[in-house]
C-alpha positions as CSV (number, residue, x, y, z in Angstrom):
1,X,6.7,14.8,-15.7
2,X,7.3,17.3,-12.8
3,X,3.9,18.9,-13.8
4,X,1.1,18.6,-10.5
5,X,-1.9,16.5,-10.5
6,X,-4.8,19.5,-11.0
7,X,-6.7,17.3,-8.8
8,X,-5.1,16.3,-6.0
9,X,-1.4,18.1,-6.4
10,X,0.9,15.1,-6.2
11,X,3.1,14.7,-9.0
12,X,4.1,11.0,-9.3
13,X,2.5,9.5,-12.4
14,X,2.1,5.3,-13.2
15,X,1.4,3.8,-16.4
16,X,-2.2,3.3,-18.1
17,X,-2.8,0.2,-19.8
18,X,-2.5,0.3,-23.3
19,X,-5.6,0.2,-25.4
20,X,-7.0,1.9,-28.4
21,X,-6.9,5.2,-26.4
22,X,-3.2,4.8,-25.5
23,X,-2.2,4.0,-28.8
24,X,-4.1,6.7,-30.4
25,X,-2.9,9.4,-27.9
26,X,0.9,8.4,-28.4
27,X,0.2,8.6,-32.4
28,X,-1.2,12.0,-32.0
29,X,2.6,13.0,-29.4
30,X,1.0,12.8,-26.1
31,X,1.8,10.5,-23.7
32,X,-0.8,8.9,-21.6
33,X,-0.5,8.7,-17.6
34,X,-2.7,8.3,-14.6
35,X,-2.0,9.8,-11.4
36,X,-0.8,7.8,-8.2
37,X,-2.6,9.5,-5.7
38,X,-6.3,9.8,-7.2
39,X,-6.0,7.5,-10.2
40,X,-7.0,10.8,-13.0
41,X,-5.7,10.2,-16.3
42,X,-3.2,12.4,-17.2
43,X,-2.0,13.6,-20.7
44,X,1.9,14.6,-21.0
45,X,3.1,16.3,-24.6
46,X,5.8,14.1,-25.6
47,X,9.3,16.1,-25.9
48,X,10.7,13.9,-29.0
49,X,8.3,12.5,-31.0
50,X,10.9,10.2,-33.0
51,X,11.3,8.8,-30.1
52,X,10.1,4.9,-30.6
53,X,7.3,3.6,-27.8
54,X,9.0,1.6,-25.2
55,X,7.2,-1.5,-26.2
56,X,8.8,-1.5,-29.7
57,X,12.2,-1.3,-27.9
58,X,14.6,-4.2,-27.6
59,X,15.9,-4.7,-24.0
60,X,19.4,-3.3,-25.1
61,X,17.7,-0.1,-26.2
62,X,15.9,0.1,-23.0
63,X,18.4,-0.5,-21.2
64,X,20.8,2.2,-22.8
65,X,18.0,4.6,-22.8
66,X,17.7,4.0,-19.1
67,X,21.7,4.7,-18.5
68,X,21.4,8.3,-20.7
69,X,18.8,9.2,-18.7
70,X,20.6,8.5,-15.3
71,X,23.3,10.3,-16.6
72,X,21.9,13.5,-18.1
73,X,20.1,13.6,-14.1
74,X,23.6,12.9,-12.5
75,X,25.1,15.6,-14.8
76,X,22.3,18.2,-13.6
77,X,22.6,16.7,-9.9
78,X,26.6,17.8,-9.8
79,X,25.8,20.8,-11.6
80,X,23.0,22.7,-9.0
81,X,25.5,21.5,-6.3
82,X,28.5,23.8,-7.5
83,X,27.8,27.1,-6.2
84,X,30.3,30.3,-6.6
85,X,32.7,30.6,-3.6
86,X,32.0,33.9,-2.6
87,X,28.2,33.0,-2.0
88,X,28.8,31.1,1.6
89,X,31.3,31.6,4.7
90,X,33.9,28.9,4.4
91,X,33.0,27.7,8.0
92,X,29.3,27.4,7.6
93,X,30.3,23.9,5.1
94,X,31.2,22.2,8.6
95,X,28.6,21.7,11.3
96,X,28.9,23.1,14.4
97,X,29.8,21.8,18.0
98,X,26.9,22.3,19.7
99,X,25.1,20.3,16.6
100,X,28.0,17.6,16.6
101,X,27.4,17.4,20.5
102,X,24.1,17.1,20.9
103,X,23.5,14.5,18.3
104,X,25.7,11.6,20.6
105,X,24.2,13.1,23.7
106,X,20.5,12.7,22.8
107,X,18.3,11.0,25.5
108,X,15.7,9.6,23.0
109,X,17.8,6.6,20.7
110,X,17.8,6.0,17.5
111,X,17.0,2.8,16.6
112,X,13.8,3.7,18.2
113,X,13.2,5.8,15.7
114,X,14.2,4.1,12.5
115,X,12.3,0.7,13.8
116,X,8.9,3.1,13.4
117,X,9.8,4.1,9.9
118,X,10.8,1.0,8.7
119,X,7.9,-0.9,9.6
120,X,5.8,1.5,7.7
121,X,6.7,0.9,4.4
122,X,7.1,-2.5,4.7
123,X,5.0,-5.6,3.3
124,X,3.5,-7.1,6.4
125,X,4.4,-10.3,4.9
126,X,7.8,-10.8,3.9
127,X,9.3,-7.6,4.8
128,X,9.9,-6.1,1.2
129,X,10.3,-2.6,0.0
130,X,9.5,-3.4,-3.4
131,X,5.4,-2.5,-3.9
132,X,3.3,-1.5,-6.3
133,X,0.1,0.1,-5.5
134,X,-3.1,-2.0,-6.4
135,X,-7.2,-1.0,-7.5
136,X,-9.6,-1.7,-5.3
137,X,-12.2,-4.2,-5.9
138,X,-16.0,-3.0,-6.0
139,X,-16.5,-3.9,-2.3
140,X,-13.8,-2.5,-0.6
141,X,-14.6,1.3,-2.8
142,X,-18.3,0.4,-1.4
143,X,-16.6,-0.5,2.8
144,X,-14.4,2.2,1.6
145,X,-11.3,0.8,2.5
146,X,-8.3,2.5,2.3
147,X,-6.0,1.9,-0.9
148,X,-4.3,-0.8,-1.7
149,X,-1.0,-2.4,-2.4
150,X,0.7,-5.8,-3.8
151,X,4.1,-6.9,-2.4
152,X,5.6,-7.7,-5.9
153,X,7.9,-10.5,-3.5
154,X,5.0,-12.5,-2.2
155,X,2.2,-10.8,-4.1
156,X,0.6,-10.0,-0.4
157,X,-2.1,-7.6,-0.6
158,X,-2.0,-5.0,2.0
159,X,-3.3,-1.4,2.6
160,X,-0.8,1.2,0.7
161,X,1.3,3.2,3.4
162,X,1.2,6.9,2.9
């Protein structure tokens, strides 16, 4: 579902509820979406249409499903990374010295750095990773506040990092 948001551009997609529209949709071989970023419903044509709904699907069959999939991506993965021989310099696979050196001599540390970007995508809470993004009641679209997000650890709500 690499296809962009016409809206808002982003391509990351999250599951709609599933209602009469769902249901209808999927009968008919699309595949019902709404968009991350600005919440638009999006429509996907389904690829295989024998394929059952993942609600019918036993956890086995999930399951499976899931490990083709990660396969068939790891297969594609390995295959854009073999490139033809004669297409780069056989020293240019190897960093350089200057590169090497000035990455242990660098003035500004590291941990500097990563303490900044881990604490912003971090529940405030507990410290987890694991979020999903939340709706926003009626009062906080009205104060507009930014979006939302629920820890699914501690079920914290907090505002969604960017």
């Amino acid at each position: 579902m690499a296809s962009p948001c016409p809206r808002c551009g982003h391509t990351k997609t999250e599951s709609v509820r599933h209602g009469i529209i769902h249901n209808t949709l999927w009968d008919w071989g699309y595949h019902l979406r709404r968009c991350s970023f600005c919440d638009r419903w999006r429509l996907f044509k389904r690829t295989n249409l024998n394929e059952r709904h993942p609600d019918e699907m036993t956890r086995e069959e999930l399951q499976e499903h899931f490990n083709r999939k990660v396969a068939e991506s790891l297969r594609q993965s390995s295959a854009n990374e073999t490139m033809p021989e004669g297409s780069m310099a056989t020293d240019s696979v190897e960093p350089s010295a200057e590169v090497r050196s000035q990455a242990g001599s660098s003035s500004v540390g590291l941990a500097e750095e990563t303490d900044e970007v881990d604490d912003y995508r971090l529940c405030p809470k507990c410290g987890s990773t694991i979020f999903r993004r939340s709706h926003r009641r009626w009062y906080e679209k009205l104060f507009k506040r930014p979006k939302m997000a629920r820890c699914l650890k501690c079920d914290h709500r907090f505002p969604y990092p960017h």
